[in-house]
Structure formats: C-alpha cells, structure tokens
C-alpha positions as CSV (number, residue, x, y, z in Angstrom):
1,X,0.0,0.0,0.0
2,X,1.3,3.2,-0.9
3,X,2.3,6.2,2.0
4,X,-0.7,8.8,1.2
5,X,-2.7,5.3,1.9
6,X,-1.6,4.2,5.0
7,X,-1.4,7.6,6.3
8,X,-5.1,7.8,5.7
9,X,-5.2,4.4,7.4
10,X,-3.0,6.1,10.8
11,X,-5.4,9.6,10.2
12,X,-8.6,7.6,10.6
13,X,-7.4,5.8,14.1
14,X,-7.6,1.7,11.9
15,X,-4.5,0.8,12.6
16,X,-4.0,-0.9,15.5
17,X,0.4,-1.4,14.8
18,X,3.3,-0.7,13.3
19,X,5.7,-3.4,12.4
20,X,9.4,-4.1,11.1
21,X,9.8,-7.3,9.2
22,X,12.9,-8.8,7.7
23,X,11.9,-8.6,3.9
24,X,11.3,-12.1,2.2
25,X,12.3,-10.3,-0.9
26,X,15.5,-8.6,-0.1
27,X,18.0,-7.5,1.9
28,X,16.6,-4.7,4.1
29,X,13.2,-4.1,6.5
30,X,10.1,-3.9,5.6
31,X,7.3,-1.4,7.1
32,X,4.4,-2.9,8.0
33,X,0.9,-1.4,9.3
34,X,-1.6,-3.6,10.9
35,X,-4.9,-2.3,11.1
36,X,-7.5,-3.1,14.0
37,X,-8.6,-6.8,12.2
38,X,-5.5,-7.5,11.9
39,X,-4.7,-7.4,8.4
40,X,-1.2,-6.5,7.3
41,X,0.1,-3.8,4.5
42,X,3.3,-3.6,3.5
43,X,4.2,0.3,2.7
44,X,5.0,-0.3,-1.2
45,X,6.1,2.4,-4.4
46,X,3.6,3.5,-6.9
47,X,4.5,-0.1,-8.5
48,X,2.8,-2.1,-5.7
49,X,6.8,-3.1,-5.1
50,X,7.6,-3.6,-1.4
51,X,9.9,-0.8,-0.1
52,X,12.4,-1.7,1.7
53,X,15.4,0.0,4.6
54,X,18.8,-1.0,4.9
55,X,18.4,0.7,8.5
56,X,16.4,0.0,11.0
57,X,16.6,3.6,12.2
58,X,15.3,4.3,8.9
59,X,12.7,2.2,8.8
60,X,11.6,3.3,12.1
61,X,11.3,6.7,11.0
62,X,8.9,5.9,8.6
63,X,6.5,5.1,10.8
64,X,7.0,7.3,13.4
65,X,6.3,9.8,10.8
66,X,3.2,8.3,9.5
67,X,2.1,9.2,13.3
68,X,2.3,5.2,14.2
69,X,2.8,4.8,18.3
70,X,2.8,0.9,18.6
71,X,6.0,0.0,16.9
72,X,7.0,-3.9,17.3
73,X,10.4,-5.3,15.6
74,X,10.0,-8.9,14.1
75,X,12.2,-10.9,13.9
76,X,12.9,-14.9,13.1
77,X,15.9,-16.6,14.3
C-alpha cells in the first residue's frame, strides 16, 4: 500500500500497529501497518513493489512519521 494510503489508514485511528519485518524479498526491512482486524500492508512504491530500509533507524522513522505509536520489531531466528 502506498504512503498517502496508509497515512489515511494512521489519520482515521484503523490501525492498530506498526511493524518491522525482515523482507522475504531482499536484503533490508520492511514497514508494515496492521490495522485493527489484523490485516497487514506492507508500505510499497507507486509499482505495488515492497519498499524496503537498509536501517532499522530508517525504517523506524517511517512510521513514526506516519504518526504510528505501537512499533513492534520482528524478527525470526
């Protein structure tokens, strides 16, 4: 889902969290939103492409802009 989206999402109070997944597709983070049923969207480009951070501070950033509180970190071992 694309930023202006999911800042809608954040704007009308349906998401419930924000989350930061290892990417299945590359080598970086992914941001995640999680709205109250739920469902997960991964923040993508115009292209429906996952975006993805090398940081984690980055990453973080993202949704912390997008006005997310609940920020979890996922992680698999």
């Amino acid at each position: 889902m694309e930023y202006a989206k999911l800042q809608s999402m954040v704007d009308c109070h349906q998401v419930r969290e924000g989350l930061l997944k290892i990417s299945e597709t590359g080598n970086g983070w992914a941001v995640v939103v999680e709205d109250l049923s739920g469902h997960q969207f991964p923040l993508t480009d115009q292209h429906g492409h996952e975006k993805l951070y090398h940081s984690l501070d980055n990453a973080t950033g993202v949704l912390k802009k997008l006005g997310v509180i609940q920020i979890n970190v996922v992680e698999s071992f």
